[in-house]
C-alpha positions as CSV (number, residue, x, y, z in Angstrom):
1,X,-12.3,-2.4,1.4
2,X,-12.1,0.8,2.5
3,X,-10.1,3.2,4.9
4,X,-12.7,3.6,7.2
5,X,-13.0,-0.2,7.9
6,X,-9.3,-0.4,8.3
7,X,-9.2,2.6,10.9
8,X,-12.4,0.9,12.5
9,X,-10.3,-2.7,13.5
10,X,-6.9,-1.2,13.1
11,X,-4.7,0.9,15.3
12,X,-1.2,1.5,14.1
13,X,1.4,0.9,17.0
14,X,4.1,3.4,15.7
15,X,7.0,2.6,18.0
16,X,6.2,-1.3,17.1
17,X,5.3,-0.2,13.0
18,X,2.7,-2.7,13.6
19,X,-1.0,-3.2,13.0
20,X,-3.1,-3.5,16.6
21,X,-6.9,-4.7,16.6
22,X,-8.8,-1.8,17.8
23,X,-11.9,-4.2,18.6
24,X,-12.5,-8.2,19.4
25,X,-13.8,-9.8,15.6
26,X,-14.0,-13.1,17.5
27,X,-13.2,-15.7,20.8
28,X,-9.3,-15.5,19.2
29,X,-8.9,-11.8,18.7
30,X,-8.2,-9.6,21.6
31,X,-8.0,-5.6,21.8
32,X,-4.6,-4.8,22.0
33,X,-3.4,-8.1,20.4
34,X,-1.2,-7.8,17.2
35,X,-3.4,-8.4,14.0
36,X,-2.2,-11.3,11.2
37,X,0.2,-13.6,11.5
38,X,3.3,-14.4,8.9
39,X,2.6,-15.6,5.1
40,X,6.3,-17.9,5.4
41,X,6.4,-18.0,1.9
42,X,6.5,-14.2,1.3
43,X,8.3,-13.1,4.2
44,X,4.9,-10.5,4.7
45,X,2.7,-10.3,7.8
46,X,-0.6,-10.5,6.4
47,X,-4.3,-9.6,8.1
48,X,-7.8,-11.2,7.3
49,X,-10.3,-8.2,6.7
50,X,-13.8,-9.4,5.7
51,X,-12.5,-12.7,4.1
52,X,-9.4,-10.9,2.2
53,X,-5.7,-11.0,3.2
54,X,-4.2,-7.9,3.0
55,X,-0.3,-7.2,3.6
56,X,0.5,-5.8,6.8
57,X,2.7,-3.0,5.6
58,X,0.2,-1.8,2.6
59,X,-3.0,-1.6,5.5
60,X,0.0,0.5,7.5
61,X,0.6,3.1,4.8
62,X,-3.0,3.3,3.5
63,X,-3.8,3.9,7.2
64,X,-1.1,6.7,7.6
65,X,-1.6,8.1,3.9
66,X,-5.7,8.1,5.1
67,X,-6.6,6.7,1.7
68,X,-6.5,3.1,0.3
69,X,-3.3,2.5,-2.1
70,X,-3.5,1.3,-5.6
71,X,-2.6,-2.4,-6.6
72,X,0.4,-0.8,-8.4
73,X,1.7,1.1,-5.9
74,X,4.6,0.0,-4.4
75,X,5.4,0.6,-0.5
């Protein structure tokens, strides 16, 4: 994964602190539309990029910080 993929599908709604798709990956994903959908037994939003779930808030940070975080780091 990298940050170019994420700025590539992603838009960050700041007033929202969501994740927005940027482009239509299928029939079920509109532009505009909020990306993911909630993990209930986490409590996290996660997205589906390429086949891997990735937390909501981590693709937000990574997106804003313009670099992909480390597994240890915590947001």
């Amino acid at each position: 994964m990298t940050i170019d993929r994420l700025n590539e599908l992603f838009v960050v709604d700041f007033l929202a602190g969501t994740l927005r798709w940027r482009v239509s990956t299928s029939n079920r994903v509109k532009v505009g539309d909020r990306a993911g959908s909630l993990d209930v037994s986490t409590g996290y939003r996660r997205v589906s990029v390429d086949g891997k779930l990735l937390s909501e808030h981590r693709v937000i940070v990574s997106m804003i910080e313009g670099r992909m975080l480390d597994d240890d780091e915590q947001v």
